[in-house]
N, C-alpha and C positions, 0 to 999 in steps of 0.2 A: 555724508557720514556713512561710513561701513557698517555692518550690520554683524555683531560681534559674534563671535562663535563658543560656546562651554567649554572648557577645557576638558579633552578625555583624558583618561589616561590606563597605561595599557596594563590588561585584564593576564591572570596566569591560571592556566589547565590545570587537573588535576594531578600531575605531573611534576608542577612547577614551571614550564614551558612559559613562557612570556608570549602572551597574542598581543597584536596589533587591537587597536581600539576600534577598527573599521572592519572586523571581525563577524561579529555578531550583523552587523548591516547587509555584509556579503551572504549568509546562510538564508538558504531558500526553505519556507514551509513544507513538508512532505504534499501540501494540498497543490503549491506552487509548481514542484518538479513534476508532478502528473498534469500541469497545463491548467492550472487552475480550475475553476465549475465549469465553463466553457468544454472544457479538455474530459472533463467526466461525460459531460454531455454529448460530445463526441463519440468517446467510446462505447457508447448503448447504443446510438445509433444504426449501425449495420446488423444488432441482433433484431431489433427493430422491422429494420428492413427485410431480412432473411426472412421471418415468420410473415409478412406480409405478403411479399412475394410467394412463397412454400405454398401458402393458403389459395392464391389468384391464380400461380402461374406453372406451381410443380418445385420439385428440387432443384433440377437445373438453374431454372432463371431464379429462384431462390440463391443461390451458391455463387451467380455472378451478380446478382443486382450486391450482395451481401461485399461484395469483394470492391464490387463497384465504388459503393458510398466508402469505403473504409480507404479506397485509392485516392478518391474525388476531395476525403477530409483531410489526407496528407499533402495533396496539390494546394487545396485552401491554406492551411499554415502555414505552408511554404512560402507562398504567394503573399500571404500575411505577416511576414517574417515574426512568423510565432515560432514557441517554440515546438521541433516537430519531433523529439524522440517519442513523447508520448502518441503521437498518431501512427509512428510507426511501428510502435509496439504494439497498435490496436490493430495496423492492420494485418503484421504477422501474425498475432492471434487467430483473425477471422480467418487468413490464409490456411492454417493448422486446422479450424475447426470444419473448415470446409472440403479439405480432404479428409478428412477423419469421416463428414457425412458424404462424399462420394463413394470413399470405398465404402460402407455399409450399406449403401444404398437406401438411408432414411433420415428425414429431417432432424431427429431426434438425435441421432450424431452429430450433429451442430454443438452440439451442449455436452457431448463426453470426455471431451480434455478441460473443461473448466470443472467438470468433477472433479477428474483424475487428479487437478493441479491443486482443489483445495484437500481431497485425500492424501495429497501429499505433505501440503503445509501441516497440516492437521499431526501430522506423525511428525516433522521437522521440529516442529515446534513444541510440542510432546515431550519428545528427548531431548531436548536443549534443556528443560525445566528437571530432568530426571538426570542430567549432567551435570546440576548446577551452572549451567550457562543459558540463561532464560536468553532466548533471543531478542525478545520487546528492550531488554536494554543493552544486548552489543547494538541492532538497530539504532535505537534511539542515541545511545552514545555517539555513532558513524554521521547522524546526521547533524546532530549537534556541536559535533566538534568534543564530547565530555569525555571521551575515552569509555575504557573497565576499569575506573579508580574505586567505583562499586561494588566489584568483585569481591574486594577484601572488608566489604562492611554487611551484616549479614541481617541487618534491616531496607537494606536496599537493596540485598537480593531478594529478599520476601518481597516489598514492592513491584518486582519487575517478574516475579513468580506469577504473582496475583494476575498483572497483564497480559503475559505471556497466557495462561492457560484460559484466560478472556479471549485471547485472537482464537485458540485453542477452540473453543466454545462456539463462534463464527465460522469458522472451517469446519468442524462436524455438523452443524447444524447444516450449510448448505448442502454437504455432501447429503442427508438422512433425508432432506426433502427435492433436491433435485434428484437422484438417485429412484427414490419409490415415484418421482413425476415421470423419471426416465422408462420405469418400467412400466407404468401405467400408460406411456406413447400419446403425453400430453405434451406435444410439442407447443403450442400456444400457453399452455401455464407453467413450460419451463422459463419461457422469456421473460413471465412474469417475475420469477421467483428469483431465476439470474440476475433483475435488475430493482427488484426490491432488496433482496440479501445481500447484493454486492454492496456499495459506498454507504447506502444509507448505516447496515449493523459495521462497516467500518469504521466510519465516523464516529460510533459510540465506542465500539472497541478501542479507540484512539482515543479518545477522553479520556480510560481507563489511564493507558499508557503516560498520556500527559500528567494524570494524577502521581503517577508512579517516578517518573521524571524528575516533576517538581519536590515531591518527599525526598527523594534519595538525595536530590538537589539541596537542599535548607541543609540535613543531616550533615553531605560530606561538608560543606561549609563550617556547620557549626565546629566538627571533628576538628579541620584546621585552625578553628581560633583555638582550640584546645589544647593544641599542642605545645611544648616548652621551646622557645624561640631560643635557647641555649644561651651561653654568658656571656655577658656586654663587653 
């Protein structure tokens, strides 16, 4: 005897657009596309290693052991047929931050492009919300397939306001304490700070966004039933 299957049946954008019912199954988690916890865990790794090294061996061997593991973790996924974009964005990062602290010639340059880079979301993000184009929901729309059908309902741009200036809140914050670590040449309690402030206040900040998601989500639905389906 077969083993009977539900019937789907296919889903429409807020567009109108007809999806396929195998739609939603295809779409990967934001947590998935960065290589899931594995894949986080990964990428702390060579900061890890850099202050380790930095401490025992000096900058040099700091700046190659750092480069080392970040090569070593993209040969492992490889080898693992995982998926490897997120270890190779980890290791181009380390690569970046490791000339950034050759040329200075200080540990603590290790850590000033992941400032730079959240000083800069921090401002992108910023103006997206002062544009009325909060970014947390063109993002969230891109990954989920919803579009800016949102754009035009101005409870669901307050929703994705709220989240946007929540990420908003993550990215100055790290900037204000890695920053006064950077100038105080705490290189051991930048590592700390880079990897407590990184995923952990993401992951809240993402709640946010989910919260903002699923609201705008209910909303443009209900709008839809609401609409006059014209004459029979």
């Amino acid at each position: 005897m077969t083993e009977q299957t539900r019937p789907s049946h296919p889903t429409t954008d807020p567009h109108g657009a007809v999806r396929p019912p195998e739609h939603r199954a295809r779409q990967k988690t934001p947590l998935e596309q960065m290589g899931g916890t594995t894949g986080l865990v990964y990428m702390m790794l060579p900061v890890v290693a850099f202050v380790l090294a930095n401490s025992s061996y000096g900058l040099t061997a700091a700046i190659c052991t750092a480069v080392g593991v970040a090569l070593a973790i993209s040969v492992l996924r490889l080898v693992r047929k995982e998926s490897i974009q997120p270890a190779l964005s980890g290791l181009f990062g380390v690569a970046v931050a490791s000339f950034v602290a050759w040329k200075t010639g200080s540990a603590k340059g290790f850590f000033l492009t992941g400032i730079w880079a959240n000083l800069a979301l921090a401002v992108l993000f910023l103006v997206s919300v002062l544009v009325r184009r909060p970014l947390a929901g063109v993002v969230w729309g891109a990954l989920n397939g919803t579009g800016t059908a949102w754009l035009k309902d101005k409870p669901s741009c307050h929703y994705y306001d709220i989240a946007t200036l929540t990420l908003v809140g993550v990215f100055a914050a790290r900037v204000a304490v890695q920053q006064w670590l950077y100038d105080q040449d705490r290189t051991g309690w930048l590592a700390v700070a880079k990897i407590a402030m990184g995923y952990p206040l993401l992951a809240l900040a993402f709640l946010v966004v989910l919260w903002a998601g699923r609201r705008s989500g209910k909303r443009l639905k209900a709008l839809a039933g609401q609409r006059p389906t014209g004459p029979s």
